[in-house]
C-alpha positions as CSV (number, residue, x, y, z in Angstrom):
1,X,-10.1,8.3,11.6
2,X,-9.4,5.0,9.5
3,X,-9.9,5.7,6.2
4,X,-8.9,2.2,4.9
5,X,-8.9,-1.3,6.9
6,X,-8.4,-4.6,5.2
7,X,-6.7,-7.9,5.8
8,X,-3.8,-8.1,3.9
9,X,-2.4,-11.5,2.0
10,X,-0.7,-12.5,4.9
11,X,-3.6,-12.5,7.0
12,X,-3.0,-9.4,8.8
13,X,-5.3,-6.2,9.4
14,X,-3.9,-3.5,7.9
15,X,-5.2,0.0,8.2
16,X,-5.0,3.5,6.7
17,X,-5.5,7.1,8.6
18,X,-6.4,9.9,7.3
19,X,-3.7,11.7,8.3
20,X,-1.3,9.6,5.8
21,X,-4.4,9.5,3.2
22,X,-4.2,13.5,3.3
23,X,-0.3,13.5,2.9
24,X,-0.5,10.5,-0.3
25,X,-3.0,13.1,-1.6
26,X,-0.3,15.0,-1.8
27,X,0.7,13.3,-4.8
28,X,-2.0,13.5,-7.5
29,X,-1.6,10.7,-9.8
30,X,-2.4,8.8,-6.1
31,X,-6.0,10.8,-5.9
32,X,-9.2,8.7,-6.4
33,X,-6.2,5.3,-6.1
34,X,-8.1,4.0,-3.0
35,X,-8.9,1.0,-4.4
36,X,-6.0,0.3,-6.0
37,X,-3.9,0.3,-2.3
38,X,-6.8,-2.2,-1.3
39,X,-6.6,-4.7,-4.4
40,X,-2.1,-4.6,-3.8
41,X,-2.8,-5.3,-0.2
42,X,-5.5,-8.0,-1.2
43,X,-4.0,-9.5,-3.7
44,X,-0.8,-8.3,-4.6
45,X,1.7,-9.8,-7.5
46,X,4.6,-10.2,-4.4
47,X,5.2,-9.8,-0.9
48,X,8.1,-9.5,0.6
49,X,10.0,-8.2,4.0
50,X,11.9,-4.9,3.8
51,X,15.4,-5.8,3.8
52,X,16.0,-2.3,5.8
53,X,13.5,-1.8,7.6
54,X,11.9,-4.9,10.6
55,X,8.7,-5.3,10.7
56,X,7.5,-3.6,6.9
57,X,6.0,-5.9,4.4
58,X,6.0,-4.5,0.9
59,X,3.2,-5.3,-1.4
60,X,3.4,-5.0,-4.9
61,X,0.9,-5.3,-8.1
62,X,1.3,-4.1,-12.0
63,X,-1.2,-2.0,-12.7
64,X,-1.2,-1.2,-16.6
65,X,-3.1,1.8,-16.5
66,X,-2.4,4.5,-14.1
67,X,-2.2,8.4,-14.0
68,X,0.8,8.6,-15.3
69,X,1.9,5.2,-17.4
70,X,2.2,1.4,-16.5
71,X,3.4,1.1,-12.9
72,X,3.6,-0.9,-10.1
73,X,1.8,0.3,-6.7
74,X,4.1,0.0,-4.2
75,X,2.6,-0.3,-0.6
76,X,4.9,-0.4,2.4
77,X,3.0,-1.7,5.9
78,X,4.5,-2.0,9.3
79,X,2.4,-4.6,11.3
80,X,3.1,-6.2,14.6
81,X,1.4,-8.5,17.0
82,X,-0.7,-9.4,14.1
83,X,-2.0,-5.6,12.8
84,X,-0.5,-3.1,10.8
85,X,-0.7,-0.2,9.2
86,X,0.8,1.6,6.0
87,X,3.6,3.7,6.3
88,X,4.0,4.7,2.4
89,X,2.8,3.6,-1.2
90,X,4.0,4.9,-4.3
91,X,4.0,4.5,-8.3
92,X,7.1,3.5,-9.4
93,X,9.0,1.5,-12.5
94,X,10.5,-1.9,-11.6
């Protein structure tokens, strides 16, 4: 089941499955974050290609309230012929 689909920045559909929804969960300063990993895909503050990994665009945005602190949502998407789908986000410092 998709539990996210948007088009990304770069134009792309990007979508979200439960399965990887229950394991972010996982981490709780990601619960009720939905949004959040839509607005970064959306409209993110950069974009750029992984430098490790082919295919994986990683979107960032600042967010100045979060859980935890002020952090950046980190949100890692693999897409080819022209979908994707996200293979990890994460809070982190920068």
């Amino acid at each position: 089941m998709v539990v996210l689909e948007v088009r990304s920045k770069l134009g792309k559909v990007i979508r979200l499955d439960e399965n990887k929804w229950k394991h972010v969960l996982e981490h709780q300063e990601m619960e009720n974050q939905l949004f959040r990993v839509e607005e970064t895909l959306v409209d993110p503050d950069e974009v750029r290609e992984s430098a490790h990994v082919s295919s994986v665009w990683l979107f960032y945005k600042l967010y100045s309230k979060t859980p935890v602190s002020k952090k950046y949502l980190l949100v890692a998407a693999k897409v080819f012929d022209g979908e994707g789908f996200i293979v990890q986000h994460s809070l982190l410092i920068r």
